[in-house]
N, C-alpha and C positions, 0 to 999 in steps of 0.2 A: 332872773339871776344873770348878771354880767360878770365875765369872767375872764382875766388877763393875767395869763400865767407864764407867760415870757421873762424868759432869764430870773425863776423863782431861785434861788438857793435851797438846791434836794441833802445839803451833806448832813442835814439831822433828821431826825423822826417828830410825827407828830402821832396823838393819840387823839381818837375820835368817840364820844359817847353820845347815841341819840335815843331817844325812847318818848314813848306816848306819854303823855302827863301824868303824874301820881304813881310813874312804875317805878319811884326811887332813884332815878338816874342823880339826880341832885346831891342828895345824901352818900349816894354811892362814890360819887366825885370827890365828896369832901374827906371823905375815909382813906380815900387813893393819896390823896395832896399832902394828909398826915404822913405817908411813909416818905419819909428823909431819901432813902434809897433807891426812890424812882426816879426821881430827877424832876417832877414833874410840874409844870409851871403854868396857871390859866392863862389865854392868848386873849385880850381885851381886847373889845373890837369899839371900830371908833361909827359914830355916830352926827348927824346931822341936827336932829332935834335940839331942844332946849334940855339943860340938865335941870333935873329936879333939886327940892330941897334938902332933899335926905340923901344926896349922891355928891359921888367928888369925879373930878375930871381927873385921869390915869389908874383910877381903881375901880368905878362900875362900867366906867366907857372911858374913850377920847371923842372929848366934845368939841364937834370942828361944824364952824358956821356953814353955812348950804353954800355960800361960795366957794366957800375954801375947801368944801368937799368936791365938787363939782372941777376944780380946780387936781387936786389931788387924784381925779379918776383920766381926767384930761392928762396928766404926768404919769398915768399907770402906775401908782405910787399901791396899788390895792390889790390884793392875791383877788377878791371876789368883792362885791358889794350887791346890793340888793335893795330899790326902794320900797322898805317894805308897805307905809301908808302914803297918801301922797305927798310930795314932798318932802320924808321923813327915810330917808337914808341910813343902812348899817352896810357895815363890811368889815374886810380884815386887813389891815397895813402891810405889806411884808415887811417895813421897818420895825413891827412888834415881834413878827416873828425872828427876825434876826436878832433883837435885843434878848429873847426869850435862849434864842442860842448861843449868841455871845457869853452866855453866863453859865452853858455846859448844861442847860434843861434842856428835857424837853416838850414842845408845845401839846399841852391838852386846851383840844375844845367838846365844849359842855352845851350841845348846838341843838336844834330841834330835825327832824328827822330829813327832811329835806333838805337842808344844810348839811347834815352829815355825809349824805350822798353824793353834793357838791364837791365838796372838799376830798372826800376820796375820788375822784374824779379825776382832780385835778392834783392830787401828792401821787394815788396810785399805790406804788408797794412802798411809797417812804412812808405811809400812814397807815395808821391800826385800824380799822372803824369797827366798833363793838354798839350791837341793840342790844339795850338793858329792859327787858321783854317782862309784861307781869304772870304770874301763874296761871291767871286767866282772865275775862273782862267781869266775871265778877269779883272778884277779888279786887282788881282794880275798883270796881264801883263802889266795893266798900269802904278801900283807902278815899276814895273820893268824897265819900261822904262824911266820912269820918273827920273830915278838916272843917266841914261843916261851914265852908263857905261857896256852897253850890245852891243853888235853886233847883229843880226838879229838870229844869228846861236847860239850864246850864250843863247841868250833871249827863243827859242826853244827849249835848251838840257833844261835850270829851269823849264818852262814850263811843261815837261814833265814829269822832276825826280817832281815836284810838283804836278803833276796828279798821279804818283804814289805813291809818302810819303803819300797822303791825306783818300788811298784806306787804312791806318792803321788806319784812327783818330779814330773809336770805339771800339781799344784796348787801348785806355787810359783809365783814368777815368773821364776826363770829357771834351770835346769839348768845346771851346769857340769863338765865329767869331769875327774876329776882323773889326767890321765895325764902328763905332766910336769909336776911343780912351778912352776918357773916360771912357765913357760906359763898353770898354773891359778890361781897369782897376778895375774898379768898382767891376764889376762882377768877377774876377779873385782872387782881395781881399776881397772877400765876401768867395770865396771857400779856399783860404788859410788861415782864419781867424777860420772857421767851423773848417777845419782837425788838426791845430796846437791846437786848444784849446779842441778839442775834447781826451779823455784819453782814 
């Protein structure tokens, strides 16, 4: 993780959800995004790679060639970036995030566990960061199989990296189990409603 967080702009909030695979974090997001009343906006993060067929540039990613990304981390143009395979480059602009606040939202990322960590890191108290935690790993194992696009061997490595993402959840701020839906919405936006209106 490379991280240049010089002269960020703190005057909005951001909201952070990370969770082990299959705990819902996903769905849960997308529940949060329906209320009109949160403000709340996904922060796209830009990218190195080639875009795919079934993606567009400014909705799954910004798709910015390896020059021009390398180019952009040399201008500290990037809250954080990361390469995560070789060659293949993600991060976050902070001209997304400003665009995301110029409009009176605020920024949610929808990040994997170690990303979450990062980012609160680096916003500190201007960010929520909430582990969307499952009731247990077997429970998890069921959801996992249940998609029924695991192999036996697959379903073991999530398993695993999920017993250990989970060994972080009480460096967030605040745990939440995702055992009914609802319920875990509920309770989610009860804590993002507290931090955003809070000054």
């Amino acid at each position: 993780m490379n991280i240049s967080s010089s002269d960020i702009a703190f005057h909005k909030k951001l909201i952070i959800f990370s969770a082990p695979s299959g705990a819902g974090k996903t769905t849960l997001v997308k529940k949060l995004l329906a209320i009109p009343e949160l403000r709340l906006e996904f922060s796209i993060s830009a990218t190195s790679r080639p875009k795919r067929e079934t993606e567009a540039d400014g909705t799954d990613y910004y798709f910015i060639t390896p020059e021009k990304f390398k180019q952009k981390i040399a201008n500290d143009e990037f809250v954080e970036w990361e390469e995560v395979y070789a060659g293949n480059c993600y991060g976050t602009l902070k001209s997304e995030l400003e665009r995301i606040w110029a409009k009176g939202n605020n920024v949610l990322f929808d990040v994997d566990v170690k990303g979450g960590l990062s980012l609160k890191k680096i916003f500190g108290d201007k960010a929520l960061a909430i582990f969307v935690q499952p009731p247990s790993l077997q429970v998890l194992a069921e959801r996992l199989k249940n998609r029924g696009t695991e192999s036996p061997v697959s379903l073991q490595k999530r398993l695993d990296k999920a017993s250990y993402e989970m060994t972080f959840a009480k460096q967030f701020d605040y745990i939440v189990v995702n055992d009914i839906l609802e319920g875990t919405v509920q309770k989610s936006r009860e804590l993002v409603e507290s931090f955003i209106n809070y000054i």
